[in-house]
C-alpha positions in Angstrom: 113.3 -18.2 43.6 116.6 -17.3 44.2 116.5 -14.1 47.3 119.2 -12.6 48.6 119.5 -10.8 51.9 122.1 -8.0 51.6 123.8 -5.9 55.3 126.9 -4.4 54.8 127.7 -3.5 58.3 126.2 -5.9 61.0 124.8 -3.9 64.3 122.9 -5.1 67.5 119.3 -4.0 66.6 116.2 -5.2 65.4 116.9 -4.9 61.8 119.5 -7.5 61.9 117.1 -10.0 63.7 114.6 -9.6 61.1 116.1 -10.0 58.4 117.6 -13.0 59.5 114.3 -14.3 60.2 112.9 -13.7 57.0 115.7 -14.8 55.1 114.8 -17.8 57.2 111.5 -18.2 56.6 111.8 -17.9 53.5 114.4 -20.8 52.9 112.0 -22.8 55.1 109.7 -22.5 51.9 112.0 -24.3 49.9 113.7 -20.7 47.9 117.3 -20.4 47.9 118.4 -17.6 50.1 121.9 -16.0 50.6 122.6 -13.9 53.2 125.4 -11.1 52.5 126.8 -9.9 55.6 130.3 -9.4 57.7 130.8 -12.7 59.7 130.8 -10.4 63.0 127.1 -10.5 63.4 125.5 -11.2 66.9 123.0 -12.9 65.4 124.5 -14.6 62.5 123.5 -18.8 64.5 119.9 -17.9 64.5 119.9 -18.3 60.6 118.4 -21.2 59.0 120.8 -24.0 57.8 119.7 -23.6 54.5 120.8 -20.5 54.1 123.7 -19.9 51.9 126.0 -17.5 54.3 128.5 -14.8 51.9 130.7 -13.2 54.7 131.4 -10.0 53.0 134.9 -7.7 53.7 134.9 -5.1 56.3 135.6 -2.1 54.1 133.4 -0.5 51.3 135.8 -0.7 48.3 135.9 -4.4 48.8 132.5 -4.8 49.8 131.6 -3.6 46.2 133.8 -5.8 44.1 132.4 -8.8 46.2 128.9 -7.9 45.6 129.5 -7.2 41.7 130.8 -10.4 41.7 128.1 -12.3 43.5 125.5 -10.3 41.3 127.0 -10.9 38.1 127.6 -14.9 38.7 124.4 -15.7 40.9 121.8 -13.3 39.6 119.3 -13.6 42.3 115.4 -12.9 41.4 115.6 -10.4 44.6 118.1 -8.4 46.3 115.9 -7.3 50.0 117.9 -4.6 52.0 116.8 -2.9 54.9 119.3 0.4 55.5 120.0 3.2 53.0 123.6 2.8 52.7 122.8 -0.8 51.4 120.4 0.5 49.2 122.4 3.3 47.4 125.2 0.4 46.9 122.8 -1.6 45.5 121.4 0.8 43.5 124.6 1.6 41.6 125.8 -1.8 41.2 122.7 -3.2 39.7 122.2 0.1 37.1 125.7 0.3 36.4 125.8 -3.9 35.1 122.0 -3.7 33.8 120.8 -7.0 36.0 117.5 -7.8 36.1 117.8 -8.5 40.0 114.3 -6.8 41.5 115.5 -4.3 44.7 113.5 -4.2 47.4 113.8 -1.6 50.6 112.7 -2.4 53.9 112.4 1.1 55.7 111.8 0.2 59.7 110.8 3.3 61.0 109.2 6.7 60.8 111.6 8.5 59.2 109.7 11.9 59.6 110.1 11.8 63.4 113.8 10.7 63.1 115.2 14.1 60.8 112.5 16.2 63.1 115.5 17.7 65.2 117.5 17.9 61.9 117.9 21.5 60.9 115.5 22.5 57.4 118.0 22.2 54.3 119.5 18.6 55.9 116.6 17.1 56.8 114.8 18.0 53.0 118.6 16.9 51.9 118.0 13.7 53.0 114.4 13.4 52.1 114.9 14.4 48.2 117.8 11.6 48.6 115.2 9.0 49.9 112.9 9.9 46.9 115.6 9.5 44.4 116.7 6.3 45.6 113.5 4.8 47.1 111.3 5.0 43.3 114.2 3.0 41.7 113.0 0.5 43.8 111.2 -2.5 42.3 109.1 -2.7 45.6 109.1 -1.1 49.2 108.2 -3.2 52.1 107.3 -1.2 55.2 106.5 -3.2 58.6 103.8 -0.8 59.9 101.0 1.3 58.5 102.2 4.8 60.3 105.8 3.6 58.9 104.2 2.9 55.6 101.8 6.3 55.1 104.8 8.3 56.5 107.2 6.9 53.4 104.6 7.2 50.8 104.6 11.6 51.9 108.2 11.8 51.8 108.3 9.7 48.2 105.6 11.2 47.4 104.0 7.6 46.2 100.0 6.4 46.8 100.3 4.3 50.3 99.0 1.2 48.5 101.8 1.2 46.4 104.3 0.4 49.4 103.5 -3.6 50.5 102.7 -3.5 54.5 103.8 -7.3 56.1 104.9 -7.1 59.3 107.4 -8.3 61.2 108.7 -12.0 61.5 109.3 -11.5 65.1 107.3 -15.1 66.4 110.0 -17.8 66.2 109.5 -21.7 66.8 112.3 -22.1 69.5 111.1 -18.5 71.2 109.8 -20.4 74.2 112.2 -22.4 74.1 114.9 -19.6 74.4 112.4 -17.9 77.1 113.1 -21.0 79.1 116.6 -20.7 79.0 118.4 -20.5 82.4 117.8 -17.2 84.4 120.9 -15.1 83.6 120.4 -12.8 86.5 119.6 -13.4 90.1 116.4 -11.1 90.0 114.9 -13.3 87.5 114.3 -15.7 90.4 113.0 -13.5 93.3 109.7 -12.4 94.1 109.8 -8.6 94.3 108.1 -7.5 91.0 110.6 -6.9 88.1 110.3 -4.2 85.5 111.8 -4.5 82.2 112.9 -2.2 79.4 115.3 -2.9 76.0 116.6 -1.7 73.6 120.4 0.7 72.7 121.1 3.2 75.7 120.3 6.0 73.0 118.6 9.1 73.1 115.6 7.5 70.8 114.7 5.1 73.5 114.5 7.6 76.0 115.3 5.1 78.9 115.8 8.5 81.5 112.4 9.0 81.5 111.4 5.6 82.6 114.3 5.5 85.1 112.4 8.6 86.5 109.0 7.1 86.1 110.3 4.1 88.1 111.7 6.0 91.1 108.5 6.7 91.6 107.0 3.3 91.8 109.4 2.4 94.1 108.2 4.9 96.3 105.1 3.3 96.1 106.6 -0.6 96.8 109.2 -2.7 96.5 110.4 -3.2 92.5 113.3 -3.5 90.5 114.2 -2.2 87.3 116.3 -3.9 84.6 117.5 -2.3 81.1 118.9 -4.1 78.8 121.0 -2.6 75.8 124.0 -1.2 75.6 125.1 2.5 74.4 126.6 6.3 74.8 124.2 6.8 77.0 125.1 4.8 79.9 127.0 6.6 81.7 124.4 9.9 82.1 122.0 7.3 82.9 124.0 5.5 85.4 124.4 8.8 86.9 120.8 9.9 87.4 120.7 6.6 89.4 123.1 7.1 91.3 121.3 10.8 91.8 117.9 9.0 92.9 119.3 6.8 95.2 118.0 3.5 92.9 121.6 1.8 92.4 120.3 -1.2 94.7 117.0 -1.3 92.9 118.1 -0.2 89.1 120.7 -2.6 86.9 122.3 -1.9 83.1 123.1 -5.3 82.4 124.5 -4.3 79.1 123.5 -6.2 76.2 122.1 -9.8 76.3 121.7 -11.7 73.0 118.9 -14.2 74.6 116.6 -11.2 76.1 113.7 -13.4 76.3 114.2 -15.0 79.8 113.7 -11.7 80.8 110.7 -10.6 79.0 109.0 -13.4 80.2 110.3 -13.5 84.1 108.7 -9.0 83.6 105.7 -8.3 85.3 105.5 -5.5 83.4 107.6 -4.3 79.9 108.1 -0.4 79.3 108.5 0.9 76.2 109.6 4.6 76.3 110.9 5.4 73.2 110.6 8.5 71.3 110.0 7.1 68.2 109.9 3.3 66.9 109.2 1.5 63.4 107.1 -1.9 64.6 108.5 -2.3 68.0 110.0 -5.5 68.1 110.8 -5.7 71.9 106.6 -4.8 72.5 105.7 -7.9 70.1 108.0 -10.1 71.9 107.1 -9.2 75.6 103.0 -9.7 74.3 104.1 -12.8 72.8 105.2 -14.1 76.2 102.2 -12.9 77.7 103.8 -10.1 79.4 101.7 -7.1 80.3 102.9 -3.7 78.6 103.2 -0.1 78.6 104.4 1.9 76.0 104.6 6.1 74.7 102.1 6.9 72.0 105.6 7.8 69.9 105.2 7.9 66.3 105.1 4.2 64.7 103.7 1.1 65.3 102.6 1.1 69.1 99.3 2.0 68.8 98.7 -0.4 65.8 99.9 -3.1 68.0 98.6 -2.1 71.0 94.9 -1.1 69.1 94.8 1.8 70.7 95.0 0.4 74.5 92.9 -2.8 74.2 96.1 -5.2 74.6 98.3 -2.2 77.1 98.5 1.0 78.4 99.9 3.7 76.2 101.1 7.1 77.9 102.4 9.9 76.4 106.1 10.4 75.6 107.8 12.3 78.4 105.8 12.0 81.2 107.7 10.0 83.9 104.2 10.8 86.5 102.0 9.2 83.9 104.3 6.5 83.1 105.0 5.6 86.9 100.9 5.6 87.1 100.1 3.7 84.6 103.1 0.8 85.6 101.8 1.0 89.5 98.2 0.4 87.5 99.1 -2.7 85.5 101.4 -4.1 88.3 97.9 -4.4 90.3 95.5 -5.5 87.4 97.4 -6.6 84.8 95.8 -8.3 81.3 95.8 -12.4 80.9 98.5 -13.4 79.2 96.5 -15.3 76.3 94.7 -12.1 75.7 98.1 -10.5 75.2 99.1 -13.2 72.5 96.2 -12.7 70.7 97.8 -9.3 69.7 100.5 -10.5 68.2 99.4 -13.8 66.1 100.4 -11.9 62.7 104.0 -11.4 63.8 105.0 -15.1 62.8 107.8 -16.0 60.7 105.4 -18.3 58.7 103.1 -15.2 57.8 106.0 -12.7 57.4 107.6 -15.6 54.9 104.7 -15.7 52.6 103.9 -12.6 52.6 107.4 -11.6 51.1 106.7 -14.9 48.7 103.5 -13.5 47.6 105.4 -9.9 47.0 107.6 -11.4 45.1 105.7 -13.5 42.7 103.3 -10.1 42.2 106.2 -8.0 40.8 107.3 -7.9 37.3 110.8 -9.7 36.0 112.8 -8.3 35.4 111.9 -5.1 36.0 112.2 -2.0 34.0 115.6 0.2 34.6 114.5 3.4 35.5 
């Protein structure tokens, strides 16, 4: 088959690393892929050389004649995108020149919890727009069962209908990146390091485990390292400063190789507020790191089952959080236990699972 991988404006987030990966994994089975994207992309040298790279124009207008282009000369069998912006230009281009091209969406996360502080007629706004747009679809992909039965209310489709493969999070070279030279001199000491990452955005909620962790350290002697960068970091490097942590506390900013860190963690935090499939949890578990995360809506407890591979805490609660760290700090799980969690998230199994997707739809599909 001939799959195309289509992002119209590169960030720094785990939707850009997966798709990558499965546009990877994919061309590792022998399809031809292209990957539309800006050439600005963080990520852009972790794609597989056999990926055909487009390197599309910064602004929309041009964006649009390039991809009409591309679509009308290469005629892929799939067109995958992964934000709604991508999909309503894809959406129009392909009805407007009839081509047979199958669309695919790729929501990431519980979309429910992300308009919840919206106010009534925006947030059903935007939901009637995601109903439009999303059963034009050929086929939606969602990376998480709570991601999955939460699109299937707002469609208003059958769950089954909406294909569930997880993420391709597992590389080949990640222990080889985890064994990467230590980028920061705490990597290397002895005093126990806490980790958390992700954007310095509200969503993540990284002032409640700064909180949580100044109490820890009242406890014993640990550091704290976020990595990410975002609006955010000045408030947070002010509540620091206000707990008297700046020796013990460090923003690195963001680090495109986070995995020397994961693994160096004795423990990961994940305090976000609300997630999709937590990439950064399936990565520290894959490293054998121990975890805790919020029970925030998406995939933690799915991962997680429900505690069996970490603790999960509620969202907000910098005592519980602190406990539950000082807790796994003093017993924490064996690390093959914690890879057992995580042996889905390959990108082998994420790449034939989109392979099997694809050969189970109709072509071309029928214009609706």
């Amino acid at each position: 088959m001939r799959i195309a991988f289509l992002l119209a404006k590169y960030g720094r987030g785990g939707v850009e690393r997966m798709l990558i990966n499965t546009a990877s994994g994919l061309a590792q089975r022998g399809h031809t892929v292209d990957y539309l994207a800006p050439d600005d992309g963080v990520y852009l040298d972790g794609l597989d050389a056999q990926v055909v790279r487009h390197f599309l124009p910064l602004k929309h207008a041009t964006q649009c004649r390039y991809l009409r282009h591309y679509l009308q000369r290469q005629i892929p069998d799939a067109l995958i995108v992964a934000k709604d912006r991508d999909l309503a230009t894809a959406l129009q281009l392909l009805r407007a020149y009839h081509s047979p091209t199958r669309l695919i969406m790729r929501p990431g996360t519980v979309v429910s919890a992300k308009f919840r502080p919206y106010q009534h007629l925006q947030r059903e706004l935007s939901f009637w727009q995601m109903r439009r747009r999303y059963r034009q679809t050929t086929a939606l992909v969602a990376n998480a069962e709570s991601v999955r039965e939460d699109i299937a209310r707002i469609v208003g489709i059958p769950a089954q209908q909406i294909f569930l493969i997880r993420n391709p999070v597992i590389t080949p070279n990640l222990l080889q990146q985890a064994n990467a030279p230590a980028l920061h001199p705490w990597l290397e000491q002895t005093v126990p390091l806490i980790l958390g990452m992700g954007n310095l955005h509200r969503v993540k909620d990284f002032i409640t485990l700064i909180r949580a962790f100044a109490q820890v350290r009242r406890e014993r002697p640990a550091r704290l390292l976020i990595l990410g960068e975002g609006h955010l970091r000045t408030s947070l490097e002010r509540e620091i400063q206000r707990l008297g942590l700046s020796a013990d506390v460090d923003l690195p900013g963001f680090v495109e190789n986070p995995y020397p860190f994961l693994k160096a963690a004795r423990v990961f935090v994940l305090s976000s507020l609300r997630e999709g499939s937590p990439n950064a949890l399936t990565e520290a578990l894959a490293l054998g790191t121990p975890v805790v995360a919020t029970d925030c809506p998406g995939g933690v407890r799915e991962i997680l089952q429900h505690g069996q591979y970490g603790t999960v805490v509620p969202m907000r609660a910098p005592e519980i959080m602190a406990a539950a760290i000082l807790q796994t700090l003093d017993h924490p799980l064996a690390s093959p236990l914690l890879q057992t969690a995580v042996a889905d998230y390959t990108i082998e199994r994420t790449a034939l699972a989109y392979e099997a997707m694809l050969l189970s739809l109709p072509f071309p599909p029928p214009l609706r």
